[in-house]
C-alpha positions as CSV (number, residue, x, y, z in Angstrom):
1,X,199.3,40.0,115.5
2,X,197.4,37.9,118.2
3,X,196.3,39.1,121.2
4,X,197.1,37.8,124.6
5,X,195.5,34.7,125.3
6,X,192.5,34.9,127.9
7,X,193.3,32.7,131.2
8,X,190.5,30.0,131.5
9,X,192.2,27.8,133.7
10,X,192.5,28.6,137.6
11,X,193.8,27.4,140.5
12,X,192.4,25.7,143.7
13,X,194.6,26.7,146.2
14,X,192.9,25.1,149.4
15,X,190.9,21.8,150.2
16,X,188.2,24.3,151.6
17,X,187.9,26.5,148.0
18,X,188.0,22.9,146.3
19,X,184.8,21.6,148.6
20,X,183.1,24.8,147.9
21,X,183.6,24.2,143.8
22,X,182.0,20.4,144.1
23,X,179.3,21.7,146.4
24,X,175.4,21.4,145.3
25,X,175.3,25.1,145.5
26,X,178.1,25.7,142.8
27,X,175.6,25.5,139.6
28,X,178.2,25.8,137.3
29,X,179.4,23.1,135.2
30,X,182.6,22.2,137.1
31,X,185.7,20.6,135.5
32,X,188.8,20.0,137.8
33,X,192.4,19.4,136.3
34,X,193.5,17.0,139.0
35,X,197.7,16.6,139.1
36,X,199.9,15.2,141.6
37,X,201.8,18.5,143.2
38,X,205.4,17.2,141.7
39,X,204.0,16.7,137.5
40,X,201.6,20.0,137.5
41,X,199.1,20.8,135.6
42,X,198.5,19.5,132.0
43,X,199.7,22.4,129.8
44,X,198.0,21.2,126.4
45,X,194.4,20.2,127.8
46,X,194.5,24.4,128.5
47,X,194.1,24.9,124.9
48,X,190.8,22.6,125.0
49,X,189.3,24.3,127.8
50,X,189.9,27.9,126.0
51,X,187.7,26.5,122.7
52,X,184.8,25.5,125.1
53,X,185.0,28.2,127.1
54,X,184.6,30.4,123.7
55,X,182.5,28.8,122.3
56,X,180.3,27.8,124.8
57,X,180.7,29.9,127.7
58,X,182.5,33.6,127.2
59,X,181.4,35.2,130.4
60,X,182.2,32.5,133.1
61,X,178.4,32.0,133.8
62,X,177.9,28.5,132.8
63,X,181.0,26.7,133.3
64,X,184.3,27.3,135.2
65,X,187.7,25.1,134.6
66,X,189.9,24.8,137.6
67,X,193.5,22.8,138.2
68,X,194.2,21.3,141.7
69,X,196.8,19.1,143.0
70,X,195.5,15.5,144.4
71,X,196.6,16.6,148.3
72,X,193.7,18.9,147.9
73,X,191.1,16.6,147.3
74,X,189.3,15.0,151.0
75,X,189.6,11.5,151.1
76,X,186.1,11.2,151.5
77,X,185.6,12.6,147.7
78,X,188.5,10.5,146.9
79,X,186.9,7.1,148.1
80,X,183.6,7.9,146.1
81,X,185.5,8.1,142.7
């Protein structure tokens, strides 16, 4: 029987935590699963982001996978995309 699958996938829950995770001082390899509030977040890309995270990352040092809705984003870092 297979264990529980390990949750690699978090939530931004503010534009401030989402500035903080794009910041220069964040040295983590940062990937952001950006959704419009009303679809959510895409459900089968979790499953890719488990197989890097084992195999490349284990311990959340390196890398970090996050999900945030578009309202979320500043429209500064919006414009410059």
């Amino acid at each position: 029987m297979r264990g529980k699958k390990r949750e690699v996938l978090f939530a931004i829950d503010s534009t401030d935590q989402f500035l903080e995770k794009i910041s220069p001082e964040n040295k983590k390899l940062t990937c952001i699963d950006l959704h419009l509030p009303f679809f959510g977040r895409c459900e089968t890309m979790q499953e890719n982001y488990r197989s890097l995270h084992v195999r490349f990352d284990e311990d959340f040092v390196k890398m970090e996978f996050l999900s945030s809705t578009a309202d979320l984003v500043p429209e500064e870092v919006l414009a410059s995309l």
